[in-house]
C-alpha positions in Angstrom: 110.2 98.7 83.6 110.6 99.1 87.8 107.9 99.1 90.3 108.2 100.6 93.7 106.7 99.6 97.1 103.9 102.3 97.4 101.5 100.4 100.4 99.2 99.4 98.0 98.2 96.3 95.1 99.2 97.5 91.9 98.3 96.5 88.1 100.5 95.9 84.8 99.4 95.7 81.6 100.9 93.8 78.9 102.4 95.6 75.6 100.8 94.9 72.5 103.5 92.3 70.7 105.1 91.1 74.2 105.0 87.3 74.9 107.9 86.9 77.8 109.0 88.9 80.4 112.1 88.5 81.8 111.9 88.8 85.6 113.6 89.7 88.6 112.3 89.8 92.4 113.8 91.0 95.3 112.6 90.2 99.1 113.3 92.7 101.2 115.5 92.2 104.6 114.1 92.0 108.1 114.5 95.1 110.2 117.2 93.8 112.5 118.6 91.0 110.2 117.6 88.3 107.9 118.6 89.0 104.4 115.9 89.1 101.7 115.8 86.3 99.1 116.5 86.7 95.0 114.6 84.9 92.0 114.5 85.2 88.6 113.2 84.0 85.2 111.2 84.2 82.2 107.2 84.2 82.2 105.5 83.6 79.4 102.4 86.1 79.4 99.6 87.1 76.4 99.6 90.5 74.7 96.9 93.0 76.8 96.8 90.7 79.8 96.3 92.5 83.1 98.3 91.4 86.0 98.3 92.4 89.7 101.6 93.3 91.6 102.1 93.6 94.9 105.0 94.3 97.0 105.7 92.9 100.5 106.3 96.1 103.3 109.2 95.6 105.6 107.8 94.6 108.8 107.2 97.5 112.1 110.3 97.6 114.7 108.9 96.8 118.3 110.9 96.2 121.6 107.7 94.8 123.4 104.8 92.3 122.0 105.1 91.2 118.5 106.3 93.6 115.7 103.4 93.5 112.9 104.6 92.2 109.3 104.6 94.3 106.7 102.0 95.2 104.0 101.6 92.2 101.4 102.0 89.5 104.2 105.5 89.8 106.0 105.6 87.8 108.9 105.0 89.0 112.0 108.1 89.2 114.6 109.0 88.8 118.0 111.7 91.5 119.7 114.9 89.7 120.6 114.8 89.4 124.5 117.4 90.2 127.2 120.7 87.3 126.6 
């Protein structure tokens, strides 16, 4: 099963007769560099157990001021002055 970034929290049910996921979690990039992060792994979870998901946003370009962070608590940034 895949989830998508949709802007919004979103839920999961466990299967009847599941007890361990097997998981994999990308970060996503910054908008002008920065690489996003990997992990994965194996959680243990209970049969009909509801669990929230929620994907970070990649954070808004700006050339002035700060650049807002994306939705799920991206970092805000700061533009990359003249050299």
């Amino acid at each position: 099963m895949s989830f998508a970034f949709n802007g919004a929290a979103q839920t999961f049910v466990v299967p009847t007769g599941v007890t361990s996921l097997a998981i994999e979690i990308w970060g996503g990039g910054g908008f002008l560099g920065g690489a996003g992060g990997c992990a994965s792994g194996t959680l243990l979870v209970t049969p009909g157990a509801v669990s929230a998901v929620d994907f970070g946003g990649g954070g808004k370009a700006s050339t002035i001021g700060n650049a807002a962070g994306g939705f799920g608590g991206g970092g805000n940034g700061t533009p990359e002055g003249p050299g």
